[in-house]
KOLLUM-287966 format. One record per residue (C-alpha): residue number from 0; residue in three letters; x, y, z. Coordinates in steps of 0.5 Angstrom, whole numbers. Each point is the difference from the previous one (the first is absolute). Last residue first. Example, Ala and Ser with C-alpha at 12.3 -4.5 7.8 and 13.67 -1.06 7.14 Angstrom:
+-----+-----+-------+-------+-------+
:   n : res :     u :     v :     w :
+-----+-----+-------+-------+-------+
:   1 : ser :    27 :    -2 :    14 :
:   0 : ala :    -2 :    -7 :     2 :
+-----+-----+-------+-------+-------+
END
This chain:
+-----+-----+-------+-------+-------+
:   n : res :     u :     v :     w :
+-----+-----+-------+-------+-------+
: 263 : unk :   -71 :   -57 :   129 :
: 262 : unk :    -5 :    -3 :     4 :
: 261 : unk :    -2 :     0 :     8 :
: 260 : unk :    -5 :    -4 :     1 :
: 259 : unk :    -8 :     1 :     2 :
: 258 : unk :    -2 :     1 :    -8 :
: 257 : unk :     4 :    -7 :     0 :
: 256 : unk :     3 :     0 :    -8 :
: 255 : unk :    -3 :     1 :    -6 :
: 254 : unk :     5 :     6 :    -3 :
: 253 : unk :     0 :    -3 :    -7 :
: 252 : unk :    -6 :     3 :    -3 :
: 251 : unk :    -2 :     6 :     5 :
: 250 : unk :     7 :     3 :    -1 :
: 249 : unk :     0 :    -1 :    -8 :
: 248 : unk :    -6 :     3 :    -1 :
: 247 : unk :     4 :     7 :     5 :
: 246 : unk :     5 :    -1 :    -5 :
: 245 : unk :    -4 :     1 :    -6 :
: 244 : unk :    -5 :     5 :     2 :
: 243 : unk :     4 :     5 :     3 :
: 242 : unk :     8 :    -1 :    -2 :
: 241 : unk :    -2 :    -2 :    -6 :
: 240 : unk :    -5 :     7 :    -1 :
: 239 : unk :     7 :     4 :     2 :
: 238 : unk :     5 :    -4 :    -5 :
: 237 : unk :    -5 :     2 :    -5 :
: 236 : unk :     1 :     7 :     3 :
: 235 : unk :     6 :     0 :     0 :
: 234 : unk :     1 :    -3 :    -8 :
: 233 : unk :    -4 :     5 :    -3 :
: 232 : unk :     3 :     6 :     4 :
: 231 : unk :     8 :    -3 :    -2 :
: 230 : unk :    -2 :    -2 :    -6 :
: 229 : unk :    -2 :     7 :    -2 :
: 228 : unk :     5 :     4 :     3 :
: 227 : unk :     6 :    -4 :    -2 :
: 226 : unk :    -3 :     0 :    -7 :
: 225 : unk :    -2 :     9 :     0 :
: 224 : unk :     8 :     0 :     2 :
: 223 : unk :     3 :    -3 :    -5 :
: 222 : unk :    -5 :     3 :    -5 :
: 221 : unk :     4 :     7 :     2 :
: 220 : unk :    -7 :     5 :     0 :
: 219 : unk :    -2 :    -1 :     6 :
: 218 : unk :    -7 :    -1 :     3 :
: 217 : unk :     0 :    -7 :     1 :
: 216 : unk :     5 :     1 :     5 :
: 215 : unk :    -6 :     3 :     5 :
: 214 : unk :    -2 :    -7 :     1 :
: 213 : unk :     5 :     0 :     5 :
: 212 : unk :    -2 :     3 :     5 :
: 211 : unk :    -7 :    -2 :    -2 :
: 210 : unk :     1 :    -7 :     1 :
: 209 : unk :     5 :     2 :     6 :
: 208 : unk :    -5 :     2 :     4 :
: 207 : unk :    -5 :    -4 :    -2 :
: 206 : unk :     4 :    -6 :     2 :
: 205 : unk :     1 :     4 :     8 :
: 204 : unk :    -8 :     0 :     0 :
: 203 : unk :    -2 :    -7 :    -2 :
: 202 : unk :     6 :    -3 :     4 :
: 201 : unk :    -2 :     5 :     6 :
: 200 : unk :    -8 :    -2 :     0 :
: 199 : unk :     1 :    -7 :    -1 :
: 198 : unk :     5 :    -1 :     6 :
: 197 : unk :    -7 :     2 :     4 :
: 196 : unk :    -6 :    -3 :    -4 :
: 195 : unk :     4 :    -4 :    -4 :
: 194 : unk :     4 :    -4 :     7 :
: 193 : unk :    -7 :     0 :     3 :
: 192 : unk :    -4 :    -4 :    -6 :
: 191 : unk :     6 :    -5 :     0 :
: 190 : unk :     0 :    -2 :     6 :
: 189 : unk :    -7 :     0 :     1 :
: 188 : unk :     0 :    -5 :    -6 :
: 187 : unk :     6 :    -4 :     3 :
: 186 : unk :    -2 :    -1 :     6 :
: 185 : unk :     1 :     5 :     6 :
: 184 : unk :     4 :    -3 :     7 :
: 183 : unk :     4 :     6 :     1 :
: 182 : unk :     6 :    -3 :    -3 :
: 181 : unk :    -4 :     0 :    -8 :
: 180 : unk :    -2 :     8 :     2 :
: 179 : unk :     8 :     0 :     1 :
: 178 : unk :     2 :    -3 :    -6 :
: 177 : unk :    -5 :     3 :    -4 :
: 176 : unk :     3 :     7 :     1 :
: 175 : unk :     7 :    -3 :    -2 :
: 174 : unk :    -3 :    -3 :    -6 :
: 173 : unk :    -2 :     7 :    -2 :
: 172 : unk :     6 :     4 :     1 :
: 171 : unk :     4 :    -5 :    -3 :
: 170 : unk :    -4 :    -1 :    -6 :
: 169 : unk :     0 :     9 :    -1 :
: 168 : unk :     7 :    -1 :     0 :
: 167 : unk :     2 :    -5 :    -4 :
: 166 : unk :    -5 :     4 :    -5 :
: 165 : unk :     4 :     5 :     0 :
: 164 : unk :     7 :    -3 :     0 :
: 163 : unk :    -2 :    -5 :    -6 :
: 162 : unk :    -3 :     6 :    -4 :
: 161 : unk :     7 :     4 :     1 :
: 160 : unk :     4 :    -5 :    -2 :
: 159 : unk :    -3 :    -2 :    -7 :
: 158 : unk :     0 :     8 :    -1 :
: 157 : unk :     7 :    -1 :    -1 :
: 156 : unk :    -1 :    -4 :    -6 :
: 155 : unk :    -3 :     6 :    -4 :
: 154 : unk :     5 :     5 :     2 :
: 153 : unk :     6 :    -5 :    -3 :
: 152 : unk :    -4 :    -2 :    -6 :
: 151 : unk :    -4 :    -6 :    -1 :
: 150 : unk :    -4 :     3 :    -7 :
: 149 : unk :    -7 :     2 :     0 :
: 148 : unk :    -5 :    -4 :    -5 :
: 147 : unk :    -6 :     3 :     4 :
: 146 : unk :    -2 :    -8 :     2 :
: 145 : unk :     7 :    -3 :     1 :
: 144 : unk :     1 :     6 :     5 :
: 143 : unk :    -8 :    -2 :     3 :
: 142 : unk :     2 :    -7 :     1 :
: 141 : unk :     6 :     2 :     3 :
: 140 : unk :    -3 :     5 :     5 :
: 139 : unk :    -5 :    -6 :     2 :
: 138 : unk :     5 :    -4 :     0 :
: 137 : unk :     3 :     5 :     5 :
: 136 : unk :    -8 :     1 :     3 :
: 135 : unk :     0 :    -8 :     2 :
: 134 : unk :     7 :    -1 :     4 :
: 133 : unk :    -2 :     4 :     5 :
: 132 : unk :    -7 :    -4 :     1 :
: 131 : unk :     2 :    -6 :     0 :
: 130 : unk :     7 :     1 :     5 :
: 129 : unk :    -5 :     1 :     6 :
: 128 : unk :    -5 :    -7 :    -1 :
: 127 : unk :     7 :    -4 :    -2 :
: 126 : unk :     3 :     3 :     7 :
: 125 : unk :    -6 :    -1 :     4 :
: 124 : unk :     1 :    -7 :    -2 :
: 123 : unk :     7 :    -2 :     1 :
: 122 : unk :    -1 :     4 :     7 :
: 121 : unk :     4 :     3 :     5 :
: 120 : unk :    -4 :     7 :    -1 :
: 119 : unk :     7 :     4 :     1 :
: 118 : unk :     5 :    -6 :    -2 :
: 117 : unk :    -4 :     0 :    -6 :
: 116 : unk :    -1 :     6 :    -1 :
: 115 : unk :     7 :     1 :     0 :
: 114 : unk :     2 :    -6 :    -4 :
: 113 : unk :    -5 :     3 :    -6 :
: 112 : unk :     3 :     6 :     1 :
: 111 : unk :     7 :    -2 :    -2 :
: 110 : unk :    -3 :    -4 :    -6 :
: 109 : unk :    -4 :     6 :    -2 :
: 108 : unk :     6 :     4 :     0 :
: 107 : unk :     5 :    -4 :    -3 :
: 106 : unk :    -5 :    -1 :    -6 :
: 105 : unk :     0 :     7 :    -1 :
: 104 : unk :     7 :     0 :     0 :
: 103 : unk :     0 :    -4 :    -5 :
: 102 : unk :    -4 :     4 :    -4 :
: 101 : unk :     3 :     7 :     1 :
: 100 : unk :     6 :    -4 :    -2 :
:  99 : unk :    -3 :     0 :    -7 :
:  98 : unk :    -2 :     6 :     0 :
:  97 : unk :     7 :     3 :     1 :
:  96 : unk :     4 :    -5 :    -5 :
:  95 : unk :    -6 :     1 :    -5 :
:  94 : unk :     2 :     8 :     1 :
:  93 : unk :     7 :     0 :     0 :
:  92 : unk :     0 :    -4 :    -6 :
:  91 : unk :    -5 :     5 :    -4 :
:  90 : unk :     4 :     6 :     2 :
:  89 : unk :     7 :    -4 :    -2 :
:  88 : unk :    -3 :     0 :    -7 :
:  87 : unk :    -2 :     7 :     0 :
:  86 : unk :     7 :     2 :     2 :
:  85 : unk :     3 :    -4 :    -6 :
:  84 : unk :     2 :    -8 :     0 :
:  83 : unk :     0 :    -4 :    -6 :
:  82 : unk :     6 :    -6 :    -1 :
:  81 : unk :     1 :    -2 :    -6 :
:  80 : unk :     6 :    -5 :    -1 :
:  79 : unk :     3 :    -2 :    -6 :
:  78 : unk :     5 :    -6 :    -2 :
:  77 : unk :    -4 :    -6 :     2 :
:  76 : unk :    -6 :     6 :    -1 :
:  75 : unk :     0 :    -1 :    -7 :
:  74 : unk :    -6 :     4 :    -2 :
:  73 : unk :    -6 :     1 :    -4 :
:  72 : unk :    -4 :    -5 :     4 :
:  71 : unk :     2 :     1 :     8 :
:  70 : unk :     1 :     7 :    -2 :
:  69 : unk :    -6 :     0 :    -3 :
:  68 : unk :    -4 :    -3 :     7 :
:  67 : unk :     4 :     4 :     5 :
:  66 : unk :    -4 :     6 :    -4 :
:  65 : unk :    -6 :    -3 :     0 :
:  64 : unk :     0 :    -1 :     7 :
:  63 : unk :     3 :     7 :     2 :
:  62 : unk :    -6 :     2 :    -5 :
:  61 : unk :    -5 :    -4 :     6 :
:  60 : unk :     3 :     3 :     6 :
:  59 : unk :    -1 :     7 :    -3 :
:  58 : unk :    -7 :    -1 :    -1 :
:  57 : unk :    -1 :    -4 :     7 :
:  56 : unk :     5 :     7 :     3 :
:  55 : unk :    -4 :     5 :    -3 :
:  54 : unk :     0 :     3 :    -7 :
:  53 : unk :     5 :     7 :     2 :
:  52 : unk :     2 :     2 :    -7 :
:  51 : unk :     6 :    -3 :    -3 :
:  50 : unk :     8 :     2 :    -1 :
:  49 : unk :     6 :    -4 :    -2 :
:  48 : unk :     7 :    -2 :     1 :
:  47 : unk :     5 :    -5 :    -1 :
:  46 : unk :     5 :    -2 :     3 :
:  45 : unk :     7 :    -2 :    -2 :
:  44 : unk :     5 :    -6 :     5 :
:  43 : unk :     6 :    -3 :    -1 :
:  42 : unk :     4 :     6 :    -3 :
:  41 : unk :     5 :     0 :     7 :
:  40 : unk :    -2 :     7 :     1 :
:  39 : unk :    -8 :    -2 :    -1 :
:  38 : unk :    -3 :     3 :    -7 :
:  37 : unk :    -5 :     4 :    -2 :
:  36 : unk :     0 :     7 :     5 :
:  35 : unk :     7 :    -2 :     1 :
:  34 : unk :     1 :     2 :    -7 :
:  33 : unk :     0 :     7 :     2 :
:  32 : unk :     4 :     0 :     6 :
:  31 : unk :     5 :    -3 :    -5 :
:  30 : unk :     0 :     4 :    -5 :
:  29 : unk :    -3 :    -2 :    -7 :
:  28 : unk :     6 :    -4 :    -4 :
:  27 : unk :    -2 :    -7 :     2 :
:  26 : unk :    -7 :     1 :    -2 :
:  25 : unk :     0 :     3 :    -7 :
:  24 : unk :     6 :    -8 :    -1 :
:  23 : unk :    -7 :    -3 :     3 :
:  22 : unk :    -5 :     4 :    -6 :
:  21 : unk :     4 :    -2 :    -7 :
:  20 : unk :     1 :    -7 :     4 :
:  19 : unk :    -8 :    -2 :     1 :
:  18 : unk :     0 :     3 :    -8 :
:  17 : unk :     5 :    -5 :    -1 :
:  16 : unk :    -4 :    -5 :     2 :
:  15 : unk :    -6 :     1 :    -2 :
:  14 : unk :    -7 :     2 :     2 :
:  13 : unk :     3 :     5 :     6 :
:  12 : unk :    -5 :     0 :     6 :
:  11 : unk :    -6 :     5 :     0 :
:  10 : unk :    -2 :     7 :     0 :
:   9 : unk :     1 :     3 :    -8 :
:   8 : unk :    -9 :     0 :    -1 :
:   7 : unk :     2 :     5 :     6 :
:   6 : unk :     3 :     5 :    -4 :
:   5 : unk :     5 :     3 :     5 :
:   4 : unk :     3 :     4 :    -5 :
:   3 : unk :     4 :    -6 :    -3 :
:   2 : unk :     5 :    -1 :     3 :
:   1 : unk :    -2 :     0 :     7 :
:   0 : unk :    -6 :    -4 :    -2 :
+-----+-----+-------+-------+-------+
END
């Protein structure tokens, strides 16, 4: 292109050899510092640059496939190696790496938590009743992101986090009040009524709170930002309907010991 007034019908490799000498001998007599921008000092390594428009990283992750693949058909890489790499590339990789130890280490969370309640209610079963509705508003969550077709990034991944310690707090608050109602001698129908008419209370008006606290991200003009918001909201409250309704089920099915007996 250089050597032609930057044409760029002229932006390709060199078709003939002696076309590939002509413009490496033009190499060898730039300056130093200026084949540098081309080639490593021990010559063993050029680069090749280029621009393009910012397409998203699923859009970009699928060309940097069929770039791989024509370099795999078109060129014989037992003597050639390519490598891509750039700013946006490393963005995207850093954004995966993110995300996916977000993942595990919501993971680690629930595993941790679950040995807390365990040793907090010390029952097997009591912890499968508390862990159920925690568990269902993420894939709740999920189910509604593989819905909306919006791609796993870091911000939306923390949002997993966030649900779970939530709704885990509003379980514990509940099953702590039904625990003493349970000690005081009430069976578990009573129970259960008097845990929601008290604890209920708060859980309903602390899960309100933060609906709307964060419902307000909705209104921002960065589609981040208005994601976050919306899946956080919808999720908190589904995460509020299972603690109330679903988690209370659960209690007056499974719990079927001596009403005069201390449980849990």
């Amino acid at each position: 292109m250089m050597q032609h007034g930057n044409d760029p019908a002229y932006y390709r490799l060199p078709d003939s050899l002696p076309e590939f000498i002509q413009y490496r001998n033009l190499i060898r007599k730039f300056m130093k510092e200026e084949s540098s921008l081309f080639l490593t000092a021990d010559k063993s390594k050029t680069r090749i640059s280029c621009r393009m428009q910012d397409l998203g990283a699923e859009e970009v992750k699928r060309l940097g496939s069929d770039l791989d693949q024509w370099v795999n058909t078109h060129l014989d890489t037992s003597r050639l190696t390519v490598r891509r790499t750039g700013t946006g590339i490393i963005l995207d990789k850093n954004s995966e790496y993110v995300t996916e130890n977000l993942l595990q280490g919501l993971a680690i969370s629930v595993l941790i938590i679950g040995f807390l309640m365990a040793l907090l209610f010390r029952s097997a079963r009591m912890l499968v009743i508390a862990l159920i509705p925690n568990i269902l508003p993420l894939l709740f969550a999920a189910a509604l992101i593989g819905y909306m077709g919006i791609a796993l990034e870091a911000g939306v991944a923390i949002m997993f986090t966030i649900i779970f310690g939530i709704a885990v707090d509003d379980t514990i608050h509940f099953l702590t009040r039904y625990k003493l109602c349970r000690q005081k001698g009430m069976d578990p129908v009573s129970a259960t009524r008097t845990t929601i008419m008290e604890t209920g209370k708060a859980i309903i008006i602390t899960s309100v709170i933060l609906f709307f606290g964060f419902f307000n991200m909705v209104f921002s003009s960065s589609p981040p930002t208005f994601t976050v918001g919306l899946l956080i909201s919808v999720t908190l409250f589904s995460a509020l309907v299972f603690d109330l309704l679903l988690l209370p089920a659960l209690l007056m099915h499974f719990d079927k010991t001596d009403k005069n007996k201390p449980t849990l």
